[in-house]
DSSP file (Angstrom, degrees, kcal/mol; ACC not computed):
  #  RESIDUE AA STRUCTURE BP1 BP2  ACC     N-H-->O    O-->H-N    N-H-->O    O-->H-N    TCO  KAPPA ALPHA  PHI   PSI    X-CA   Y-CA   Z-CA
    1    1 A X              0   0    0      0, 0.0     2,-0.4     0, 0.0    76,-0.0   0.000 360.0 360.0 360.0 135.9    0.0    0.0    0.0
    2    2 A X        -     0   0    0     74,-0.0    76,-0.2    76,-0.0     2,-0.1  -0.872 360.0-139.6-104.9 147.6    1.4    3.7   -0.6
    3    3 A X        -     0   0    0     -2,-0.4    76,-0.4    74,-0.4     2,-0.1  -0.549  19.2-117.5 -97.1 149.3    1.1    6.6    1.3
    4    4 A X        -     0   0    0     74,-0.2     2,-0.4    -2,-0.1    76,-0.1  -0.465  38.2-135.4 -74.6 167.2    0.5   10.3    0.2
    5    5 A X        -     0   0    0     -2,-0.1    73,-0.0    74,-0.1    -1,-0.0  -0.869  25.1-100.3-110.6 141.0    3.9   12.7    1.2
    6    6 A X        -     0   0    0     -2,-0.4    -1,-0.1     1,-0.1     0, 0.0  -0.258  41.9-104.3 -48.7 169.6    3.6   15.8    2.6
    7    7 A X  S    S+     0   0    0      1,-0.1    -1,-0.1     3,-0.0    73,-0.0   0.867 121.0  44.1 -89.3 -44.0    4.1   18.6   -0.4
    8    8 A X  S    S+     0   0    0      2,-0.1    -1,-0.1    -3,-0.0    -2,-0.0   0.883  84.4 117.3 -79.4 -22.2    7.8   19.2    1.2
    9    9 A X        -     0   0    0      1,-0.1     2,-0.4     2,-0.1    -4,-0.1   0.192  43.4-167.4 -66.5 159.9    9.0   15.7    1.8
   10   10 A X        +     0   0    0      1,-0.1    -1,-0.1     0, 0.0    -2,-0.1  -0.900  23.4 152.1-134.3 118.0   11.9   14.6   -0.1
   11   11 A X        +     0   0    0     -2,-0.4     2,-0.5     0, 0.0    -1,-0.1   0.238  37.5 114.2-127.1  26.7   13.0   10.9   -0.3
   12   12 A X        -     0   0    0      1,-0.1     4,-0.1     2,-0.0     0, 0.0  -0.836  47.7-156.6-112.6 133.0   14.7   10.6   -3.4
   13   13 A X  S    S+     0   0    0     -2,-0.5     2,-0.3     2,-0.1    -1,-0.1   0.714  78.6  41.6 -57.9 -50.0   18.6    9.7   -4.0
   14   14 A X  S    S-     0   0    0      1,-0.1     2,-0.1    31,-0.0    -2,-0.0  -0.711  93.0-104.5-101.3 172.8   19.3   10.9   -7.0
   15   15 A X        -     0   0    0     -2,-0.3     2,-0.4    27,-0.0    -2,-0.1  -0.391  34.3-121.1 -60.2 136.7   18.1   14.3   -8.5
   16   16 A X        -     0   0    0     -2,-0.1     2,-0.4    -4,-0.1    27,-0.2  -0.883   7.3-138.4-107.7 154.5   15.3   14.2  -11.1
   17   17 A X  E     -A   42   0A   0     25,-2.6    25,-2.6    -2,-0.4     2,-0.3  -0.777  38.9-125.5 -99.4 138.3   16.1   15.6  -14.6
   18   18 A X  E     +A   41   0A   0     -2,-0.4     2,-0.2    23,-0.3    23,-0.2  -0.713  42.7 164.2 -82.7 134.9   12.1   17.7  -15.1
   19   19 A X  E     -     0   0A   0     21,-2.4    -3,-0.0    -2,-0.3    19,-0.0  -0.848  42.7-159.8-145.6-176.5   10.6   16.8  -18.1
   20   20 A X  E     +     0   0A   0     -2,-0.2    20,-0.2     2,-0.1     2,-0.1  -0.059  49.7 138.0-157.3  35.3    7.0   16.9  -19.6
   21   21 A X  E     -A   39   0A   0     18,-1.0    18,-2.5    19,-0.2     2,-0.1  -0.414  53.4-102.6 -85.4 160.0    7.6   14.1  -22.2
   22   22 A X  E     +A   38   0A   0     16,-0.2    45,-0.4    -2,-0.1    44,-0.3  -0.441  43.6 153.2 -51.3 141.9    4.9   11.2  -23.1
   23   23 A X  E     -A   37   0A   0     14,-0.6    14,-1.1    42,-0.2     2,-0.5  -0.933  33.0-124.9-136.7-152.6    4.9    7.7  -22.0
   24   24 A X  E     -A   36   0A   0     40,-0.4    40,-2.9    -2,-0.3     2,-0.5  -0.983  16.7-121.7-153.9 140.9    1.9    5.2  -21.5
   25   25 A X  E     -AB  35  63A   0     10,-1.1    10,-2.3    -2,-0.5     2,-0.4  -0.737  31.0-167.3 -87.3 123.7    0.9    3.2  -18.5
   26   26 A X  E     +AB  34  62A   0     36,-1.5    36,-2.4    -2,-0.5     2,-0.3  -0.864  22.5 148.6-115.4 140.6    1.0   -0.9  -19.5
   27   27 A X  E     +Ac  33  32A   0      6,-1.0     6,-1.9     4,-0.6    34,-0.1  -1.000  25.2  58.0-162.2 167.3   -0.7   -3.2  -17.1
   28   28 A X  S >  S-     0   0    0     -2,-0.3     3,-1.2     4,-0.2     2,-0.1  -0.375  95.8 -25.4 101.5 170.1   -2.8   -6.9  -17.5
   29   29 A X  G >  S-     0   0    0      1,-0.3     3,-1.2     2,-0.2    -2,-0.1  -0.625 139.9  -7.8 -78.7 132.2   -2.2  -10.1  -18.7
   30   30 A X  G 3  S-     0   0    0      1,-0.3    -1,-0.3    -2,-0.1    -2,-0.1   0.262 120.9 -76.7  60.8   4.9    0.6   -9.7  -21.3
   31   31 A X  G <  S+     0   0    0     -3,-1.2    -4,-0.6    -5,-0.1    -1,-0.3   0.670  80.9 158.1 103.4  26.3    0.1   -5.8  -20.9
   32   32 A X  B <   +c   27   0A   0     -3,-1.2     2,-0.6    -6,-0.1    -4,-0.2   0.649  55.0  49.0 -68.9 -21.9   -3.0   -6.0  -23.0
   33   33 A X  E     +A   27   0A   0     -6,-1.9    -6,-1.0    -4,-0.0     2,-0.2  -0.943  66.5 151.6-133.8 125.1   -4.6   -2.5  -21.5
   34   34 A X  E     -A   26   0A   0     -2,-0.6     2,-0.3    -8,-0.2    -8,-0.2  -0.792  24.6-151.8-140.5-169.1   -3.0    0.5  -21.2
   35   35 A X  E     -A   25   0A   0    -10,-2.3   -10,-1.1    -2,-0.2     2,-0.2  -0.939  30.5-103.5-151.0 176.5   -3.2    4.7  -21.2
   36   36 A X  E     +A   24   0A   0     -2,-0.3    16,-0.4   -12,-0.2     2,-0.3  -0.513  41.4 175.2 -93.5-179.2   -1.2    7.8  -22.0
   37   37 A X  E     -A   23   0A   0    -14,-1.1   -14,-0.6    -2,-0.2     2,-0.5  -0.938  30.7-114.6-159.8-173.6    0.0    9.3  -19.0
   38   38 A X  E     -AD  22  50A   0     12,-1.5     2,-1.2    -2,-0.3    12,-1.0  -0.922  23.1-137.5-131.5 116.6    2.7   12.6  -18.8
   39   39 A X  E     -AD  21  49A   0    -18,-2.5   -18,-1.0    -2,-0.5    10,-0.3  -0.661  17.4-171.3 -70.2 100.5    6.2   12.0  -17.4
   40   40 A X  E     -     0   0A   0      8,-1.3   -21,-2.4    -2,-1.2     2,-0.3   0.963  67.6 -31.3 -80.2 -68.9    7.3   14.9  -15.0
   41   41 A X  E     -AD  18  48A   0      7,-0.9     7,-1.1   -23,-0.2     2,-0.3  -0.858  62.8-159.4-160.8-175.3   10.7   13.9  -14.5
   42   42 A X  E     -A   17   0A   0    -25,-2.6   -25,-2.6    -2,-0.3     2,-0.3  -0.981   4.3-171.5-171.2 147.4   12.6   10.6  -14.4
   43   43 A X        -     0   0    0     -2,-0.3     3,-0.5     3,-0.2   -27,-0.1  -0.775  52.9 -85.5-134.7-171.3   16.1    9.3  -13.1
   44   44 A X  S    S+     0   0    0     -2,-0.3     3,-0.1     1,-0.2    -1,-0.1   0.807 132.1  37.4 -50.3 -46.7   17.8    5.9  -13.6
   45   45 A X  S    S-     0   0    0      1,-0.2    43,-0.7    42,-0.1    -1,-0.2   0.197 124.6 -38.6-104.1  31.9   15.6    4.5  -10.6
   46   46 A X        -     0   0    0     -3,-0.5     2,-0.3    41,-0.3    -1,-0.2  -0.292  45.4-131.2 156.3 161.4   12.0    6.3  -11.0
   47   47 A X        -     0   0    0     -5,-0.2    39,-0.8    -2,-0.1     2,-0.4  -0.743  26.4-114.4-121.1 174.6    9.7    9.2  -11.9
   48   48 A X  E     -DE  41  85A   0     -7,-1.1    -8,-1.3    -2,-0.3    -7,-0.9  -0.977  41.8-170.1-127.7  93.2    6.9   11.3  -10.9
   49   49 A X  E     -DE  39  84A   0     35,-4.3    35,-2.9    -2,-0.4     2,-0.4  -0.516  11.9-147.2-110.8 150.2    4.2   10.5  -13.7
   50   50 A X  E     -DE  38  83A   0    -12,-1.0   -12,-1.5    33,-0.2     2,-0.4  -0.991  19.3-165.3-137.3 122.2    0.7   12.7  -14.1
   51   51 A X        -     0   0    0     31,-3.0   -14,-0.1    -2,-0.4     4,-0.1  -0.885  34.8 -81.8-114.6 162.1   -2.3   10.6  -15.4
   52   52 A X    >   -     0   0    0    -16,-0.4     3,-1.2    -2,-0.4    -1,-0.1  -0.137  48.2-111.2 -48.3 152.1   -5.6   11.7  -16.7
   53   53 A X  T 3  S+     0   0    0      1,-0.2    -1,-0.1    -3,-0.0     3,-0.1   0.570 114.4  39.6 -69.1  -8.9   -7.9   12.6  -13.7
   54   54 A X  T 3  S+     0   0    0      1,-0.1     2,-0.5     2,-0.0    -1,-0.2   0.164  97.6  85.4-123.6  30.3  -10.5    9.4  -14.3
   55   55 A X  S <  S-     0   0    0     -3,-1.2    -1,-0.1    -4,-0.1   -20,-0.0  -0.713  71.8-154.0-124.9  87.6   -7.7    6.9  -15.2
   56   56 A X        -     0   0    0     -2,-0.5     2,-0.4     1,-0.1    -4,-0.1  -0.043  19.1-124.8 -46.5-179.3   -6.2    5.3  -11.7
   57   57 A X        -     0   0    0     -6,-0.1    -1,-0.1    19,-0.0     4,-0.0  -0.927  21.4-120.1-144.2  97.7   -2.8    4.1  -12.0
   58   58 A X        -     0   0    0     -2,-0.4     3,-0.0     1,-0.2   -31,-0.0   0.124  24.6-119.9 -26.7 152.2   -2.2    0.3  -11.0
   59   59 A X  S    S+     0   0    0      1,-0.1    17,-0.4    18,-0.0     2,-0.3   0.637 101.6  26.2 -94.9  -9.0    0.4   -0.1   -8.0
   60   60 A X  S    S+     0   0    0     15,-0.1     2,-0.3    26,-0.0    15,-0.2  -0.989  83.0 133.2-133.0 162.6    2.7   -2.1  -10.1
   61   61 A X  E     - F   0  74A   0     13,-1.7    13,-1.1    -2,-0.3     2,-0.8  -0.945  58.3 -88.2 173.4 171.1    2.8   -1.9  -14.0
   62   62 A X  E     -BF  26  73A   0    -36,-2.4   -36,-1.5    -2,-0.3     2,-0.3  -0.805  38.9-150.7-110.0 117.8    5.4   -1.6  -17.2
   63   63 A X  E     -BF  25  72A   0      9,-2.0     9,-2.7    -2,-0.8     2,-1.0  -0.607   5.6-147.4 -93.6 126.2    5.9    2.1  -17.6
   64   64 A X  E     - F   0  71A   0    -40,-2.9     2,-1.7    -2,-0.3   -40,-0.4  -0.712   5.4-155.8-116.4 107.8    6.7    2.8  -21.7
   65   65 A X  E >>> - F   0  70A   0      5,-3.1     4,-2.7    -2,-1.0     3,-1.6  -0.579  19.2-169.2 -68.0  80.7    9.2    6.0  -21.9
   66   66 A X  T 345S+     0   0    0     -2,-1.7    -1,-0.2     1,-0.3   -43,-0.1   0.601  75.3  39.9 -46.0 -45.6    8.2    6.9  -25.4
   67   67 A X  T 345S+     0   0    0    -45,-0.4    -1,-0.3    -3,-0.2    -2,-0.1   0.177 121.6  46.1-106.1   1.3   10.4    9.2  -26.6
   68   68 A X  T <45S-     0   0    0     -3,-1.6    -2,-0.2     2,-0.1    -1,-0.1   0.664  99.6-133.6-107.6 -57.2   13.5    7.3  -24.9
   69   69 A X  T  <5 +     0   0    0     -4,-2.7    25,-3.3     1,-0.3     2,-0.3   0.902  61.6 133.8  79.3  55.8   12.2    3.6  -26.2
   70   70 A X  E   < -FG  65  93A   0     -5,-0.7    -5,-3.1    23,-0.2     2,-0.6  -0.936  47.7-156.4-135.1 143.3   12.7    2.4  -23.1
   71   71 A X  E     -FG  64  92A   0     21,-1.8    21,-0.8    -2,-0.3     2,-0.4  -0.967  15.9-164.8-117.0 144.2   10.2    0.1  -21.2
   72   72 A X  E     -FG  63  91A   0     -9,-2.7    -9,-2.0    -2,-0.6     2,-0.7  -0.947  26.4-127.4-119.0 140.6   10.4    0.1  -17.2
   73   73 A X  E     -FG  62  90A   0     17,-2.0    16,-0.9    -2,-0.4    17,-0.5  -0.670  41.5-151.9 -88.5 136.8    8.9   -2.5  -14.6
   74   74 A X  E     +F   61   0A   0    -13,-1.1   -13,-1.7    -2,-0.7     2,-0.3  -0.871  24.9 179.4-105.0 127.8    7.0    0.4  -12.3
   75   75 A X        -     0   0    0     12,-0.5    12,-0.9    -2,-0.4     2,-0.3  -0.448  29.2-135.3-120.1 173.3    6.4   -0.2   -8.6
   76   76 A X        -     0   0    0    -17,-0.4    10,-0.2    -2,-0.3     3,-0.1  -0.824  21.2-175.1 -98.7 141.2    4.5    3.2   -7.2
   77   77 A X        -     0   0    0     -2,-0.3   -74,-0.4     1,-0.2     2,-0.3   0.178  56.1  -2.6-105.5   2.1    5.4    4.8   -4.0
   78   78 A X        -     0   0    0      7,-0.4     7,-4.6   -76,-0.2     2,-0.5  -0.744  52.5-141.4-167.7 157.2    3.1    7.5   -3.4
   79   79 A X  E     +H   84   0A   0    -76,-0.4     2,-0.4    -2,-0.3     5,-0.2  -0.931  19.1 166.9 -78.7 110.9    0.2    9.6   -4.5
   80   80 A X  E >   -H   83   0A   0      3,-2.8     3,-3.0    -2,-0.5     2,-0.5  -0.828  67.8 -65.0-149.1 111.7   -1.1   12.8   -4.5
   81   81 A X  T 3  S-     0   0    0     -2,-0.4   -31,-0.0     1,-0.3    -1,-0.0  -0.532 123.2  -2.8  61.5-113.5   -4.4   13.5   -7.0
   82   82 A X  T 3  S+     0   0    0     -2,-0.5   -31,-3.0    -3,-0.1     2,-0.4   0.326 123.2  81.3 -64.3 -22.5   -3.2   13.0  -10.7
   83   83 A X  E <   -EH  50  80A   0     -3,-3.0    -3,-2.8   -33,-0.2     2,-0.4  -0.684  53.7-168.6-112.6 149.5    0.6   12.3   -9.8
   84   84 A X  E     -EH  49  79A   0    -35,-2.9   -35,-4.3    -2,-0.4    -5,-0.2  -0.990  23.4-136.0-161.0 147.1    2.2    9.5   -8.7
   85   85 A X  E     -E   48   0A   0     -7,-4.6    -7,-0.4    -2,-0.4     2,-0.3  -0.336  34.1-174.4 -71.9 166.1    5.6    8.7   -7.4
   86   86 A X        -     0   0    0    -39,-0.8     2,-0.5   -10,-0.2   -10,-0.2  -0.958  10.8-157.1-127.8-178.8    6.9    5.3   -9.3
   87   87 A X        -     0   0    0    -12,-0.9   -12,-0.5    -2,-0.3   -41,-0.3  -0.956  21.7-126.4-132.5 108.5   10.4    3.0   -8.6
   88   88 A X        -     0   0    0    -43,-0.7   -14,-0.2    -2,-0.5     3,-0.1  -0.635  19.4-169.6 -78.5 166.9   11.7    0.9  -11.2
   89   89 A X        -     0   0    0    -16,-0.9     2,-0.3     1,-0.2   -15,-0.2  -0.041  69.8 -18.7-125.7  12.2   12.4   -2.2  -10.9
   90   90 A X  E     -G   73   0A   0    -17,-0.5   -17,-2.0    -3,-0.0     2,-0.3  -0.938  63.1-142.6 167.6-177.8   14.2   -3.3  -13.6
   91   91 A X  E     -G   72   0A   0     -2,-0.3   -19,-0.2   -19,-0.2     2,-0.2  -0.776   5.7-159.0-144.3 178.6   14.4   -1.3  -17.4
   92   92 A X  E     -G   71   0A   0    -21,-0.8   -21,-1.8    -2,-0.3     2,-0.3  -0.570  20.3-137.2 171.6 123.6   14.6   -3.2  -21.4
   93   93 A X  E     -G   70   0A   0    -23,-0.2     3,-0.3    -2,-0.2   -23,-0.2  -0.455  20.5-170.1 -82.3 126.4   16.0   -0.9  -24.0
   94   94 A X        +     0   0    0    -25,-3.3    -1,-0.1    -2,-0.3   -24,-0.1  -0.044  66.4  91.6-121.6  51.0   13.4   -1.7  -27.0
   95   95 A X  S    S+     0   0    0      2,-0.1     2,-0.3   -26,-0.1    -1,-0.2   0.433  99.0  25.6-108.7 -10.3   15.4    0.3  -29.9
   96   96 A X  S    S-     0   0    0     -3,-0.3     2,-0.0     1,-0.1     0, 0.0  -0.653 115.0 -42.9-135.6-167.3   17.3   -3.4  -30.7
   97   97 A X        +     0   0    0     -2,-0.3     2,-0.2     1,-0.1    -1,-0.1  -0.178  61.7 169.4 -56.7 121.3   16.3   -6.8  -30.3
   98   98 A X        -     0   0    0     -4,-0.1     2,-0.5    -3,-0.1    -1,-0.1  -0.571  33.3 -53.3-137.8-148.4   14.7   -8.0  -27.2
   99   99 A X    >   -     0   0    0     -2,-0.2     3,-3.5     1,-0.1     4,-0.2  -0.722  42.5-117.7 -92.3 125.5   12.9  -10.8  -25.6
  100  100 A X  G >  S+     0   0    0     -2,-0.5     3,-1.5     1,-0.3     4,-0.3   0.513 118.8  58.0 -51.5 -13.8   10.2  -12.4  -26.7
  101  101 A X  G 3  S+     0   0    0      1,-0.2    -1,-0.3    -2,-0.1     3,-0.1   0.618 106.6  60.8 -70.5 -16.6    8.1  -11.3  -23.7
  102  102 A X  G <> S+     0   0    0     -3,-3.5     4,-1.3     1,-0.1    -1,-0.2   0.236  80.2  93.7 -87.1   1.0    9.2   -7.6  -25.0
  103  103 A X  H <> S+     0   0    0     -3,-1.5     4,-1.8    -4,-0.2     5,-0.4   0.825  80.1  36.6 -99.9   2.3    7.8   -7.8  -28.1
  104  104 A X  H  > S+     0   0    0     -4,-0.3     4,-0.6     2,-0.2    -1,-0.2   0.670 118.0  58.1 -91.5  -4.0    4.4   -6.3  -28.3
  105  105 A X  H  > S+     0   0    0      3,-0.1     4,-0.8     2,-0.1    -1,-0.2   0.933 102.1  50.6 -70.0 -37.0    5.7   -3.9  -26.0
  106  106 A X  H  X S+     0   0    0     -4,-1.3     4,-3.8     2,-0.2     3,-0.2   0.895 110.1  45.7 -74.2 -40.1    8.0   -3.2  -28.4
  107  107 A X  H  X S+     0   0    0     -4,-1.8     4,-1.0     2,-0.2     5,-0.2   0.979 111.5  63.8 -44.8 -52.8    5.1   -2.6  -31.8
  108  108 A X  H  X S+     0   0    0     -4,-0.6     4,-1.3    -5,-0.4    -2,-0.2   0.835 110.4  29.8 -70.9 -31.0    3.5   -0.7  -29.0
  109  109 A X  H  X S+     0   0    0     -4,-0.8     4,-2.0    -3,-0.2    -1,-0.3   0.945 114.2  55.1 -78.7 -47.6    6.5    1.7  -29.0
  110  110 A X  H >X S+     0   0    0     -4,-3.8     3,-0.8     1,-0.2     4,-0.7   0.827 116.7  44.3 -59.7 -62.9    7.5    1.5  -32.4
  111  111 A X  H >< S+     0   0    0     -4,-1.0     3,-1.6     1,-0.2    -1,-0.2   0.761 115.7  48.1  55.4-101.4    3.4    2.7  -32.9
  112  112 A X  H >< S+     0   0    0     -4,-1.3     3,-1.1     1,-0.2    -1,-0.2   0.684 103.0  62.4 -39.2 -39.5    3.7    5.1  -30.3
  113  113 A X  H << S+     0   0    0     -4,-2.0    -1,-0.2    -3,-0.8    -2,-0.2   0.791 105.4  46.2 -72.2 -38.3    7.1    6.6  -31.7
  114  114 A X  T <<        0   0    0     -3,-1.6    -1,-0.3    -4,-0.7    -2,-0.1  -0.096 360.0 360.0-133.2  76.9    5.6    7.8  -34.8
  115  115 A X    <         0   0    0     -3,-1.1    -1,-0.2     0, 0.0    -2,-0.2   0.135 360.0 360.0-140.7 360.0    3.0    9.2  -34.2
């Protein structure tokens, strides 16, 4: 379960780079349902993602960096309205060859990418 933060805390390790770039929330067996969502900034280990206001955001789920072409396994660690904290847990680069359990993620970027 995750907790909201107060507006000032700060629990994060590294610095987030601010951004305002696309990515899409993947979640379901084989990642079959997903949404757009807005990435507020990002490190190596998580970002601060903004979803539309009638679209909840699953507490685990494979977070699709669009404009990077990078897929991330997503934990989130708090909440507040529209935003949510996430954590990866692990990352798969989908610009080359990947595993077959990465490829409709990966049509789902290539898709996504030019559009």
């Amino acid at each position: 379960m995750t907790t909201a933060l107060p507006p000032s805390a700060e629990r994060r390790t590294l610095p987030r780079s601010r951004i305002l770039q696309r990515g899409r929330v993947c979640y379901g067996a084989e990642q079959a349902m997903s949404f757009d969502c807005t990435i507020r900034n990002l490190t190596a280990t998580g970002a601060m993602l903004r979803s539309p206001a009638q679209q909840p955001i699953p507490e685990s789920f494979t977070l699709l960096h669009v404009a990077g072409g990078i897929a991330f396994d997503a934990r989130v660690t708090w909440r507040r309205g529209t935003e949510v904290g996430v954590q990866f847990q692990s990352r798969q680069d989908l610009k080359g060859p990947v595993p077959d359990e990465f490829r409709a993620m990966r049509r789902l970027w290539a898709a996504l990418a030019t559009t």
